[in-house]
N, C-alpha and C positions, 0 to 999 in steps of 0.2 A: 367798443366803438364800431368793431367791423360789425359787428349785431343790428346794430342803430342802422348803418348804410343797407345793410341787406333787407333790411322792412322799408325801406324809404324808397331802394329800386322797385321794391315788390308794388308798391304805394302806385310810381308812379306811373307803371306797368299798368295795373288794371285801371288807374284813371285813364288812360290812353285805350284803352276799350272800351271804356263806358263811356267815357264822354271824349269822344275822337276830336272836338271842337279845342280842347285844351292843350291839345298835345303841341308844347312850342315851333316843331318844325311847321306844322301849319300854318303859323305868323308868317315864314318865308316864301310862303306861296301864294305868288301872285295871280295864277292861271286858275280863273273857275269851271265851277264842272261844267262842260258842254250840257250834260241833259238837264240842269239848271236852267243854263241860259237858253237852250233850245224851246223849254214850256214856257219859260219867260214872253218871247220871242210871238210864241203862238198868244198867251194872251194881252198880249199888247198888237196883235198885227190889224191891219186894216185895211180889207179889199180895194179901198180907193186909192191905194197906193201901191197895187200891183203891177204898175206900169214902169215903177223907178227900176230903171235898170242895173243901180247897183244894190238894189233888196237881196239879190241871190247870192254876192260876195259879203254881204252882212250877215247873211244864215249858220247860226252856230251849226258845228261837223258834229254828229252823232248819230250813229249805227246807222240805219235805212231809213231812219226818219228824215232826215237831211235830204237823201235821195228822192223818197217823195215827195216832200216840199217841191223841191226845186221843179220838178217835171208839173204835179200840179199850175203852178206860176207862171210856165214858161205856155203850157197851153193854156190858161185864163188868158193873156197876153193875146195868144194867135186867135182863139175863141171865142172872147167872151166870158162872162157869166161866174158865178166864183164857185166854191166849192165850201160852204161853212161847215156845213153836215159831214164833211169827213174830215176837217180840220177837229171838229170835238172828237168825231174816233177817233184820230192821231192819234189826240191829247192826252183820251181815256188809256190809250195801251202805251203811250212816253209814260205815267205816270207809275200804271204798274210795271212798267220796266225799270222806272227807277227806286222802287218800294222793293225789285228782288236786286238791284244793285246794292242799294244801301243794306239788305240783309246778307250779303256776302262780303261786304267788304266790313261788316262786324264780324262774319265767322272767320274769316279770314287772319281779323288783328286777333280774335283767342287763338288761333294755330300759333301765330307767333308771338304772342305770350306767354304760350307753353313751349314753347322753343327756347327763348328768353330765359325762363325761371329753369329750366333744365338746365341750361350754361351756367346761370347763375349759381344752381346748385353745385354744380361739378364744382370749377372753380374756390367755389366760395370751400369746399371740400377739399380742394388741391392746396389752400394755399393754409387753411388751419392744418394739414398735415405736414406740410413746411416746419411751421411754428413747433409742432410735439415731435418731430421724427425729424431731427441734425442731420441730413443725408442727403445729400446731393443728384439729382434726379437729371438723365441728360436729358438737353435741352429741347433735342432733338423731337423725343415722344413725346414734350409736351405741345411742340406746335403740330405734332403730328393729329393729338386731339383737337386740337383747333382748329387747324385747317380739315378736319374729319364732321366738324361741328358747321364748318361758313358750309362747307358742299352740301349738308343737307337742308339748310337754310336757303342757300343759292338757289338749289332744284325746285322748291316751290312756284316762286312765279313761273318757270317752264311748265311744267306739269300741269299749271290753272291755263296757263295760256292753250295748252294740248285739249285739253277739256272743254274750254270753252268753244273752241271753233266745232270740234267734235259733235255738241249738241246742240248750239246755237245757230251757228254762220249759215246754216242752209236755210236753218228755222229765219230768218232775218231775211234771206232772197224771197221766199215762198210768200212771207207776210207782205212785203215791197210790191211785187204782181198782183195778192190779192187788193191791198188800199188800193194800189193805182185802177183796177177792174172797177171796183165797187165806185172811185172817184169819177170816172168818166161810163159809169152806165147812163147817165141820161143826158150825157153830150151827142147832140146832131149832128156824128160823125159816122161813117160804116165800123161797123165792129171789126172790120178787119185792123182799121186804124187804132181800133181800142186795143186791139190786144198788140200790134207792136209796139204800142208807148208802154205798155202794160210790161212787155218784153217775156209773152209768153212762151218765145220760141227757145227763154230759158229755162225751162223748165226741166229739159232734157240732163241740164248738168246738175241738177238736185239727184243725189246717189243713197242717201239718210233712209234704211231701210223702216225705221217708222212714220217715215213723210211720203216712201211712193202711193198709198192708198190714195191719202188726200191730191195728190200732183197726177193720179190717174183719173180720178174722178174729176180734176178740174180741166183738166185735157179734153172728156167726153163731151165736159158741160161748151169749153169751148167749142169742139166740133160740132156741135148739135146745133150753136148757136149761127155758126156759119154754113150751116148743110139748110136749114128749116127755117132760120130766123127767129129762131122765139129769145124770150128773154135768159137770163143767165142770173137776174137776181140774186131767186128762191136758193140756186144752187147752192150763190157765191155765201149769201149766209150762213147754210147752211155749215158748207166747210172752212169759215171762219171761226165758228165754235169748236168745230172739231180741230183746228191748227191751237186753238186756245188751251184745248184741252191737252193734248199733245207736247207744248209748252208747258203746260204747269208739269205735267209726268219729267221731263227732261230736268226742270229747275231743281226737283225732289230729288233725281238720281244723279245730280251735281250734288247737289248738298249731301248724299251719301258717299258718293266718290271722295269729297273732299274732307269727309270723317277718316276714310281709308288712309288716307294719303298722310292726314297727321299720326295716323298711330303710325304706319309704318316707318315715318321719317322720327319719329320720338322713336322708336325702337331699334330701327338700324344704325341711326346717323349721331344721336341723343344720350340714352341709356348705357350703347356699350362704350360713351368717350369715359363715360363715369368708373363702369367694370376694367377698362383699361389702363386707367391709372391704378387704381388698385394692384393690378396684373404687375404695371412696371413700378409699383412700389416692395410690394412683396418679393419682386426679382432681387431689388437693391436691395433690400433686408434679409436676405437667405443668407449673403455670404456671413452675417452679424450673427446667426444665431447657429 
């Protein structure tokens, strides 16, 4: 019977990776994903209705995208004129942001899947040794594996949350300057005004040793642009590809980080709860033999 239950947790273990949609706790979740609602939002919106004052309290909150919406909206409002053209680029990079979310939060459920089946093995090993070996095991080192087993379990979401801000959170200010530059290049305002909505003058707190090339080059481009006049365009595309590029390399070397991260937490936290009972079984069986 216990046989039966251990293929059945296994069952419904990998269903819950593969198909995330079935997983019962999801029935209890009332709260949709913001970048759902957010693309939602963008293709349903309609510039004639950028005047209603409460659009920007109805704008789903996700990552920078939310941020430039609302600064967009608020100068269409003071300005005039709309901005479609960079409402589709948004949309274009919400979409691939949310094609590398939903690729991480599948690699994520196999981390603790294999976290899962590793307890389950132990366990399911602790307690058929119960059953063949009459022997009383303190109780003590069995929660010691346990609780040995939640801390490595526990440390994950820290560790993703370390990571992410680590490669992303700059990457997300740097993108927010550039749409807002690109959204108001052919607003009839002085560039000076473009690059404070822009909030170029933060650029200084971007510190991400593979983003100061691009934050140096778009600094020139702004100066050049306030010294001489010319346009900033050609620049600003240019280093839009290069942020893209820069982006993918960062998403690769999370997704290798967080390969690292499961073997070491199966290794340290996993593996030896298994060698451990072992350890305190053999102790309790020395005095027997």
């Amino acid at each position: 019977m216990s046989y039966v239950f251990y293929f059945v947790v296994i069952f419904l273990l990998v269903l819950w990776v593969e198909v995330p949609f079935f997983t019962p706790s999801n029935m209890l979740i009332t709260r949709k994903d913001p970048g759902e609602e957010l693309e939602k939002w963008l293709r349903t919106f309609n510039w004639s209705a950028r005047m209603d004052s409460t659009l920007n309290s109805k704008l789903p909150v996700y990552k920078f995208y939310s941020g430039v919406l609302n600064i967009l909206l608020e100068l269409s409002r003071k300005l005039g004129g709309t901005y479609q053209e960079s409402l589709i680029f948004l949309r274009e990079s919400l979409q691939g942001d949310r094609q590398f979310e939903r690729k991480m939060k599948e690699l994520i459920r196999g981390v603790y899947l294999q976290m899962c089946l590793m307890m389950l093995l132990t366990w399911s090993f602790i307690f058929t040794a119960f059953k063949l070996v009459e022997i009383e095991i303190n109780f003590m080192n069995l929660f010691f594996i346990f609780l040995w087993q939640m801390m490595g379990g526990g440390l994950l979401p820290f560790i993703l949350n370390y990571y992410r801000k680590k490669y992303f959170s700059e990457i997300g200010a740097l993108w927010k300057i550039l749409f807002i530059l690109k959204s108001l290049s052919k607003v009839p305002i002085s560039r000076s005004e473009v690059f404070s909505h822009a909030g170029v003058q933060e650029l200084k707190l971007i510190k991400q040793s593979s983003l100061l090339i691009i934050v140096d080059k778009l600094k020139d481009s702004c100066h050049r642009t306030l010294k001489f006049g010319t346009s900033y365009d050609e620049d600003l595309q240019y280093l839009m590809e290069e942020l893209r590029f820069v982006e993918k390399w960062h998403c690769e070397l999370f997704e290798k980080r967080l390969m690292v991260i499961k073997l070491l937490l199966l290794s340290v936290f996993f593996l030896p709860s298994y060698l451990a009972f072992i350890f305190f079984l053999l102790a309790e069986l020395r005095p027997l033999l």
